[in-house]
KESEVEX-749916 format. One record per residue: x, y, z of N, C-alpha, C in turn; residue number from 1. Coordinates in pm, whole numbers, plus 50000, padded with zeros to 5 digits. Example, Ala and Ser with C-alpha at 12.3 -4.5 7.8 and 13.67 -1.06 7.14 Angstrom:
REM residues 2
    nxx    nyy    nzz   caxx   cayy   cazz    cxx    cyy    czz    n
  51319  49431  50780  51230  49550  50780  51320  49670  50780    1
  51285  49775  50708  51367  49894  50714  51290  50003  50787    2
This chain:
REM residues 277
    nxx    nyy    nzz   caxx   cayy   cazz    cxx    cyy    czz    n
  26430  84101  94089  26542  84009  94106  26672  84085  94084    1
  26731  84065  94197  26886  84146  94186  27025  84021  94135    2
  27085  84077  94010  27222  83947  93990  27340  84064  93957    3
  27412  84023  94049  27563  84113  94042  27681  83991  93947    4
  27726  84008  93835  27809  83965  93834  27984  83985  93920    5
  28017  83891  93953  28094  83916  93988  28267  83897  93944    6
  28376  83905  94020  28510  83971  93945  28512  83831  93909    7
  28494  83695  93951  28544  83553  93911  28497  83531  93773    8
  28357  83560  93786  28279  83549  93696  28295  83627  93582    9
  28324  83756  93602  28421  83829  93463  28519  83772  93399   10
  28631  83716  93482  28764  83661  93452  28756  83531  93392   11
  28637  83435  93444  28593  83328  93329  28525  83367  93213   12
  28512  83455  93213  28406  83484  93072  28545  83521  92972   13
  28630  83637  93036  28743  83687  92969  28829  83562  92930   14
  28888  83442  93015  28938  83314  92957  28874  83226  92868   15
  28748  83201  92908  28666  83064  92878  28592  83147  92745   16
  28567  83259  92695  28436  83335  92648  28286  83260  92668   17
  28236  83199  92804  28149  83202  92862  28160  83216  93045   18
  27983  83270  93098  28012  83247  93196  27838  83201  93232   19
  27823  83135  93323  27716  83087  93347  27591  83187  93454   20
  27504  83208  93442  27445  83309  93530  27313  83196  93604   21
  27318  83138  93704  27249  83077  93761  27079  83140  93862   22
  26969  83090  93744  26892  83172  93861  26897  83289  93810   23
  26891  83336  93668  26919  83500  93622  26754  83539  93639   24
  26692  83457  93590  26536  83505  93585  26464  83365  93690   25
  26338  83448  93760  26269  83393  93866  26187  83286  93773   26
  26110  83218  93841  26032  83089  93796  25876  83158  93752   27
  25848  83301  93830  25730  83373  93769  25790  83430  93650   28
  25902  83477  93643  25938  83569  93522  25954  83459  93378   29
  25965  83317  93385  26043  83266  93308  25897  83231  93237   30
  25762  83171  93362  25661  83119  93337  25584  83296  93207   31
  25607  83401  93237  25577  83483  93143  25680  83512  93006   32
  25772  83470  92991  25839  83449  92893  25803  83356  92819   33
  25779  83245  92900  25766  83093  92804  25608  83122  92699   34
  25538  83195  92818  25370  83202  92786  25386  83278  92651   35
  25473  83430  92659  25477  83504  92549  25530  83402  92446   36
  25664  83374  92384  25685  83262  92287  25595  83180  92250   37
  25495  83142  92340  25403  83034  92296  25307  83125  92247   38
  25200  83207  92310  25113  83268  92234  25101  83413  92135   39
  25205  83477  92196  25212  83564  92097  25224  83600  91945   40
  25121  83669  91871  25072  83660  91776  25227  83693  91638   41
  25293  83801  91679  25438  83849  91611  25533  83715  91651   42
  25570  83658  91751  25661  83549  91757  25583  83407  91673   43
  25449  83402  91682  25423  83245  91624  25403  83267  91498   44
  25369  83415  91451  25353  83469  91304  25479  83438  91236   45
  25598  83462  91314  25706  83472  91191  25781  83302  91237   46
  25777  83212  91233  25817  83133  91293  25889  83058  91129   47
  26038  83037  91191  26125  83008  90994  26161  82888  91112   48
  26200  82797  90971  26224  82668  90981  26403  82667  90955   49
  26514  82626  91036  26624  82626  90971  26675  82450  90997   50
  26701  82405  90887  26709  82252  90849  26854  82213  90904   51
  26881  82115  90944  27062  82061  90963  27052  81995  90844   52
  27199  81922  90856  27239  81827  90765  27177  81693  90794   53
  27082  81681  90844  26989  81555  90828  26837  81577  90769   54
  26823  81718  90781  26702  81744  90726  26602  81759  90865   55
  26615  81755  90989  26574  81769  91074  26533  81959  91106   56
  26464  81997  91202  26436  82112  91161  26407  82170  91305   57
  26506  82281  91297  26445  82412  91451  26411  82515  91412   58
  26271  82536  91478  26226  82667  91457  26273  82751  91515   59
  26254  82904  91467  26297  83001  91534  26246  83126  91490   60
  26226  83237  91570  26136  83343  91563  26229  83454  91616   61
  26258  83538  91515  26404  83640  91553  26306  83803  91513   62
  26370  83903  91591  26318  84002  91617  26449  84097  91609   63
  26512  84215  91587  26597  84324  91599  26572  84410  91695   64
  26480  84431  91739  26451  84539  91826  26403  84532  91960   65
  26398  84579  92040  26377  84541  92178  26251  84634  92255   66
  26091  84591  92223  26039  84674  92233  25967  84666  92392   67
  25845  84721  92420  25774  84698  92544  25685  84561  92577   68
  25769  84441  92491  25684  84328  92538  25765  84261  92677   69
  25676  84191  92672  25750  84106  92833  25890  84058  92746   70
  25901  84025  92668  26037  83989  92598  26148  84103  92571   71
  26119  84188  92561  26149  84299  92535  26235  84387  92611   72
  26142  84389  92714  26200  84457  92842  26235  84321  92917   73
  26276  84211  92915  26412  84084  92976  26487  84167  92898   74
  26492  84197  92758  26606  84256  92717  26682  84410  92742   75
  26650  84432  92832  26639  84607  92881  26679  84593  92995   76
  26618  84506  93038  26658  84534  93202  26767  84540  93263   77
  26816  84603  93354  26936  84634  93430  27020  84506  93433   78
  26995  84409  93521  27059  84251  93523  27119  84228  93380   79
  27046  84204  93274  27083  84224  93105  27179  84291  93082   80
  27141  84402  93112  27231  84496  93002  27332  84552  93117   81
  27340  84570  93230  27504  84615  93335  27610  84481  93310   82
  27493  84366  93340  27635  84233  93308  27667  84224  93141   83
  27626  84262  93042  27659  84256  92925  27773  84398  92907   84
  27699  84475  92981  27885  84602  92938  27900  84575  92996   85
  27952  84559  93155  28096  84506  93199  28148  84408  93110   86
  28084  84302  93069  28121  84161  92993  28193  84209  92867   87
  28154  84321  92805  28239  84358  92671  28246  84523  92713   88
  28271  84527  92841  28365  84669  92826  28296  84771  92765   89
  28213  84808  92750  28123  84950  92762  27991  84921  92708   90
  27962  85100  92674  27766  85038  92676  27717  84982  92508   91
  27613  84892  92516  27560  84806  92457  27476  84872  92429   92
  27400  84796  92209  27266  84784  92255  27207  84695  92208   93
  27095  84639  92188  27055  84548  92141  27033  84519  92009   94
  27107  84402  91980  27152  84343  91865  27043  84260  91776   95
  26945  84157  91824  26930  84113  91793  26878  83976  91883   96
  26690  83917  91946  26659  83819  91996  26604  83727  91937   97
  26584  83588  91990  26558  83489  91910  26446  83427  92020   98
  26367  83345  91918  26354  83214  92017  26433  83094  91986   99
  26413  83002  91942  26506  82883  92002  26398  82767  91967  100
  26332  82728  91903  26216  82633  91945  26261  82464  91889  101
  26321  82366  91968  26377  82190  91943  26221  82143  92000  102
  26169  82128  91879  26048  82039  91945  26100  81845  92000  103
  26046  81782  92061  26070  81664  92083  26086  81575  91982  104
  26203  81515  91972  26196  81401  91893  26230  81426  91744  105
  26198  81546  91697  26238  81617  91570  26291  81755  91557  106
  26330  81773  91651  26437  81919  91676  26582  81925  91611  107
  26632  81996  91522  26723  81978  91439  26864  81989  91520  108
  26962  81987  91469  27087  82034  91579  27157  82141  91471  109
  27254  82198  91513  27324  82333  91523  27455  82265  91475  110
  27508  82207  91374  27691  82263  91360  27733  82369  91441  111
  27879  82317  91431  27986  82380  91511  28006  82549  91418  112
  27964  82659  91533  27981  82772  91454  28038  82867  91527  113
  28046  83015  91496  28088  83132  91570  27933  83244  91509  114
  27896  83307  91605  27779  83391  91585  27845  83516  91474  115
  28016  83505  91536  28045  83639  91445  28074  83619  91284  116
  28110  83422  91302  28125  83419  91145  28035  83456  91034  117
  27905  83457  91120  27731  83555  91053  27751  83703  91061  118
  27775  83739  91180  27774  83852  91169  27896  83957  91138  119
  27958  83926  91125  28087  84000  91020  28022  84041  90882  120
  27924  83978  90873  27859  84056  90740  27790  84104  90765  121
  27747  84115  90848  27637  84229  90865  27729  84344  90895  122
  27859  84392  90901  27939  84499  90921  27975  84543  91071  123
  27967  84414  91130  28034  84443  91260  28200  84450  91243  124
  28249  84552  91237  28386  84544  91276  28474  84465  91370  125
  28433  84437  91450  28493  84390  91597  28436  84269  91647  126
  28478  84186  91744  28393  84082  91786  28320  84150  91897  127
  28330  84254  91881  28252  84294  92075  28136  84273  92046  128
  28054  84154  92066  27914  84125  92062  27928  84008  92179  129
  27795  83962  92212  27765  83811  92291  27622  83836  92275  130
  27602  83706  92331  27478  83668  92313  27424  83588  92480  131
  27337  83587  92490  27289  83503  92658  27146  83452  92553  132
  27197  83307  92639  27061  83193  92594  27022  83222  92734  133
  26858  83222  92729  26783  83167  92882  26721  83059  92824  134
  26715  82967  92965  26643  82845  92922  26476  82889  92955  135
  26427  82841  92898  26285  82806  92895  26216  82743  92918  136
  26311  82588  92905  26244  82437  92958  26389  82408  92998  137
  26389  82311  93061  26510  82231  93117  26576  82140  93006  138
  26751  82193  92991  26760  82203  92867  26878  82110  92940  139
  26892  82013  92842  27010  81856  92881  27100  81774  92775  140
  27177  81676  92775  27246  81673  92668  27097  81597  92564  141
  27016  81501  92676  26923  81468  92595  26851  81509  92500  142
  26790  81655  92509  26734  81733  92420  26792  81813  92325  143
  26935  81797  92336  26986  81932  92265  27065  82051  92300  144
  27096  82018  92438  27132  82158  92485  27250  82233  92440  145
  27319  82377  92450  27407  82441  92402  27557  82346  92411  146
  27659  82316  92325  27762  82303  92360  27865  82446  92329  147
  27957  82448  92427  28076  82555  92351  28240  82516  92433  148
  28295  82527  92326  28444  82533  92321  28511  82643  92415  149
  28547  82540  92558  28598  82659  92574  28729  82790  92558  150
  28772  82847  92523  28865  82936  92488  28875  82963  92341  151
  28742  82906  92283  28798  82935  92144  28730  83068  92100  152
  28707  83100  92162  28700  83313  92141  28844  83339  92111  153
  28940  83273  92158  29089  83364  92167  29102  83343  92049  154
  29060  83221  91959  29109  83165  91789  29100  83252  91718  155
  28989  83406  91724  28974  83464  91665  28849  83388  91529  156
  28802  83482  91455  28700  83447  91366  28751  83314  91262  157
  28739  83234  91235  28731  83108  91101  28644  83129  91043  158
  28722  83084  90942  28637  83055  90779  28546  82988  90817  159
  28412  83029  90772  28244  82941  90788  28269  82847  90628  160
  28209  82757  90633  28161  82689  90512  28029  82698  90494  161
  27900  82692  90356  27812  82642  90352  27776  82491  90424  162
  27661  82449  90526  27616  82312  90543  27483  82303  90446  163
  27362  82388  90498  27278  82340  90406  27203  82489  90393  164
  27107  82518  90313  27042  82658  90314  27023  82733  90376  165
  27029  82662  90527  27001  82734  90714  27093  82762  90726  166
  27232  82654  90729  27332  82699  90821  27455  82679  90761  167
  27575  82779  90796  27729  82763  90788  27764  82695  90895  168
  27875  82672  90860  27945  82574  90975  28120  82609  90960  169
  28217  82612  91106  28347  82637  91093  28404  82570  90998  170
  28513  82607  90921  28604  82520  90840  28595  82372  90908  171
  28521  82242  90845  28552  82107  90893  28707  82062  90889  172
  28777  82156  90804  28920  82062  90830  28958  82103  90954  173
  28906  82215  91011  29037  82289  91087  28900  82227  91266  174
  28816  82205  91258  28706  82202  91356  28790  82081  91454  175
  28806  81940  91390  28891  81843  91513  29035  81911  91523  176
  29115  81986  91537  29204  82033  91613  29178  82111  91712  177
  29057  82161  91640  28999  82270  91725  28987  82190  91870  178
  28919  82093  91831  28828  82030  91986  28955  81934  92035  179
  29042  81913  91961  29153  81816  92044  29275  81912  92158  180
  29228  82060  92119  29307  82122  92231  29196  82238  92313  181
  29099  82198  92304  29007  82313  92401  28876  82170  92425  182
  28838  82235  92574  28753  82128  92613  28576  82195  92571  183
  28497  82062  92561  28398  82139  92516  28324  82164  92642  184
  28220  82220  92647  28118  82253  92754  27987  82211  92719  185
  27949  82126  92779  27751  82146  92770  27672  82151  92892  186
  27646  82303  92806  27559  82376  92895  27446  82330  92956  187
  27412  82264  93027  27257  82212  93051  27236  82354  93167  188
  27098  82331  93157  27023  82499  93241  26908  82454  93280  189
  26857  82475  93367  26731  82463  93430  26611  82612  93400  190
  26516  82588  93392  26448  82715  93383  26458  82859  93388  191
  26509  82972  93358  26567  83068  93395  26724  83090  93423  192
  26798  82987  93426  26955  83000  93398  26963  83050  93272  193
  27082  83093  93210  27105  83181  93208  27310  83140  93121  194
  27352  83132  93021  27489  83143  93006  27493  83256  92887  195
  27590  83330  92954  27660  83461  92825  27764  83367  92738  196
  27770  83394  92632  27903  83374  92549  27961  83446  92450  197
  28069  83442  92446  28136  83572  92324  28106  83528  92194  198
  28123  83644  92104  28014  83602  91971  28123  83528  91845  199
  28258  83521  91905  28333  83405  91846  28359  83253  91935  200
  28340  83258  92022  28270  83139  92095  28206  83033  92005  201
  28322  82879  91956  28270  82831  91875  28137  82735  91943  202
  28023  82678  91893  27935  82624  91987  27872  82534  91883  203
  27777  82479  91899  27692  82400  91864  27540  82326  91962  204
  27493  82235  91873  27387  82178  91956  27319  82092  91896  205
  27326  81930  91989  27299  81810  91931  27099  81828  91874  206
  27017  81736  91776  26890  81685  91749  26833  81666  91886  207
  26755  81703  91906  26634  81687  91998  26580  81519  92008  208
  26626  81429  92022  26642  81322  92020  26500  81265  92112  209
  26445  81343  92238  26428  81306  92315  26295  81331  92337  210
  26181  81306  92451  26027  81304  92451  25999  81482  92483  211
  26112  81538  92561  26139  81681  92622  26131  81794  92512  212
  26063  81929  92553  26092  82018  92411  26258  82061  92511  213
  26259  82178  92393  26406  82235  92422  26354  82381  92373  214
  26302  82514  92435  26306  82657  92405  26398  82690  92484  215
  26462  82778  92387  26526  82898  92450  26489  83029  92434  216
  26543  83137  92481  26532  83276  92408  26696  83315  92416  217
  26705  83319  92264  26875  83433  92365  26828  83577  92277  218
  26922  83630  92368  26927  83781  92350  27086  83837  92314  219
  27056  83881  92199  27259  83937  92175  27242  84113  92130  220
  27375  84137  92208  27401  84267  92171  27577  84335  92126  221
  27561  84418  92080  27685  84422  92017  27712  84563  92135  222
  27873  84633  92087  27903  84733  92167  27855  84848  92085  223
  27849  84968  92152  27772  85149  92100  27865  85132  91964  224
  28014  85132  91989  28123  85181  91946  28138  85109  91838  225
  28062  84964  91824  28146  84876  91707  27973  84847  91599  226
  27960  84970  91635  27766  85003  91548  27849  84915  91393  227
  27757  84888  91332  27732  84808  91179  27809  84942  91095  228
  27872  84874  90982  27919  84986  90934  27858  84983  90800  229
  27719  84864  90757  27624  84861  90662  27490  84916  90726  230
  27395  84956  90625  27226  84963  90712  27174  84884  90608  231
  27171  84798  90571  27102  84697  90498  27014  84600  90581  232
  27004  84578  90745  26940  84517  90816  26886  84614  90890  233
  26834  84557  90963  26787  84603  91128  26914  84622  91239  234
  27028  84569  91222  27115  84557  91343  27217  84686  91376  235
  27153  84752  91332  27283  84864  91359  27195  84987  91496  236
  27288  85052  91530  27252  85063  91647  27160  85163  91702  237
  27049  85131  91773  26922  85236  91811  26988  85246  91956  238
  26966  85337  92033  27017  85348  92192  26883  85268  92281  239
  26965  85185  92395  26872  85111  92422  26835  85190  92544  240
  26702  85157  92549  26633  85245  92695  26611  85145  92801  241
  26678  85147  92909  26729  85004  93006  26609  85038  93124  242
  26585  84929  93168  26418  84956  93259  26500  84868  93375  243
  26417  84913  93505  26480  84839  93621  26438  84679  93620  244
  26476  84612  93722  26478  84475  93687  26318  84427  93721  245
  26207  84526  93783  26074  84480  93845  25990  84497  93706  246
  26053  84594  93580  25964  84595  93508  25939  84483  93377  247
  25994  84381  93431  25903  84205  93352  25775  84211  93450  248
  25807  84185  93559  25636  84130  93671  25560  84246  93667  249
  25623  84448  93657  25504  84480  93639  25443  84484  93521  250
  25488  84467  93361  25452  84410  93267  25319  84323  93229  251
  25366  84196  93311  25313  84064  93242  25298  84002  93158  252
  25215  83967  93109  25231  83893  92991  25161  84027  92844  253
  25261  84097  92808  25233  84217  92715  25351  84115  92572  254
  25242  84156  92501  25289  84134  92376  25349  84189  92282  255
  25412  84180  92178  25448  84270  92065  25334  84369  92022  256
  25428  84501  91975  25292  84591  91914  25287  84564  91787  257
  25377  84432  91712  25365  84499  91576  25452  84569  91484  258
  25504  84658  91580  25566  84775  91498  25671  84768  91573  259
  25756  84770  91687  25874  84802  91724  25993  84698  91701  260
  25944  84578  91709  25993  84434  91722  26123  84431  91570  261
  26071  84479  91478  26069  84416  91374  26134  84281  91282  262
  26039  84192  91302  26060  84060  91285  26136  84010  91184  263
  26202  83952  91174  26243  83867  91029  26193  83770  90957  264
  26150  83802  90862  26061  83758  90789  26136  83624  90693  265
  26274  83573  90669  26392  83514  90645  26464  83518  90731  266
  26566  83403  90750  26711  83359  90807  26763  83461  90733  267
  26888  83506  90809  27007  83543  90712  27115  83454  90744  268
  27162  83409  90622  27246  83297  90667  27374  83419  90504  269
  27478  83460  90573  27574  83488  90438  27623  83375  90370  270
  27661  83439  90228  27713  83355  90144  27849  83344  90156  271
  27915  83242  90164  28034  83183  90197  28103  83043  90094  272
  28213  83062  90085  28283  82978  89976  28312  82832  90043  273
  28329  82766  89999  28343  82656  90052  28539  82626  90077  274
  28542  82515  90171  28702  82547  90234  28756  82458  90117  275
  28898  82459  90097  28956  82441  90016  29019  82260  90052  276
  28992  82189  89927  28980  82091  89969  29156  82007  89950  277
């Protein structure tokens, strides 16, 4: 599968800090993605629970490394990683994948956040990171799907607050101004779509309300140049080895070895003060 981003499509990502990639992965490629998340022994092994403020709950299965599974190499591949450096201006590597798992009916939702207000502690200097959700199932306001603000990449990073043991959330005083001058977006995606967003890109995502699951996978990477300036994690930077776009189908359904992935065994959620009341 060949996807060129193109100059429009740069220039919304650079205004909006998203851009939508329609059709990024084929309906065979997505059907071996979904299969890996579901059976693979390293993704259902590490599977953490992160709670909202209702007590509702999304799973999720996060990995650092980008090895030779069918998941692995989506994250390698040319389409991936050429539209991610143009998108932040030079070469990338991989940061950091997830799954995503809103089961029906009890799928938790996401506060309003910025990916970088997390990862600034991990010693990213810079915001040059993003992240791309693929859908997995057909993802709607019904189930949950991504919301994001658009232009609020330009706001620069906000103060996170504690919500509950899972998750921070933007300063609540400062969050309704936020949304009374930037419009929000929800993302709904069909199978294999596909949206990039910048990693201060404030976003969120409603409870799974509905009979529908809601998986995703996203995949985030930061820039060469703005490497971690801690090694206390996994995220700092290995050089990524980029595979052409045929090598998911000649793949198939290949699993984790185990050893390259290396899973997270805990959320990292940083510790953060609460906003001033």
């Amino acid at each position: 599968m060949t996807y060129r981003l193109s100059d429009a499509d740069a220039a919304t990502f650079a205004a909006d800090g998203l851009v939508f990639a329609r059709g990024l992965f084929a309906p065979d490629e997505v059907d071996l993605l979904r299969t890996a998340m579901e059976r693979d022994p390293e993704v259902r092994g590490h599977v953490l629970d992160r709670l909202d403020g209702e007590g509702r709950s999304t799973r999720i299965s996060l990995w650092n490394r980008a090895g030779d599974s069918v998941y692995g190499l989506a994250a390698r591949c040319a389409r991936m990683v050429d539209t991610t450096e143009r998108l932040l201006g030079g070469p990338v590597y991989h940061y950091q994948s997830k799954l995503t798992a809103k089961e029906p009916e009890v799928g938790g939702a996401w506060e309003w956040h910025q990916d970088y207000g997390y990862w600034y502690h991990n010693g990213c200097l810079r915001p040059d990171l993003l992240s791309c959700m693929i859908a997995l199932d057909r993802t709607t306001r019904d189930n949950g799907c991504l919301q994001i603000v658009r232009g609020s990449h330009l706001l620069g990073r906000i103060d996170h607050t504690p919500l509950t043991a899972g998750q921070n959330e933007v300063d609540p005083a400062r969050m309704p101004h936020v949304l009374v001058r930037h419009e929000t977006e929800y993302c709904e995606l069909e199978p294999g779509d596909a949206v990039f967003f910048h990693a201060n890109a404030i976003h969120r995502s409603d409870a799974n309300r509905s009979p529908h699951r809601r998986w995703t996978l996203l995949i985030c990477y930061n820039r060469v140049d703005n490497d971690t300036i801690t090694r206390d994690d996994d995220r700092y930077c290995v050089p990524l080895d980029k595979v052409d776009d045929g090598a998911i189908r000649r793949a198939g359904l290949r699993f984790a070895d185990g050893k390259r992935e290396h899973f997270a065994s805990r959320p990292y959620v940083p510790a953060v003060g609460r906003a001033a009341e």
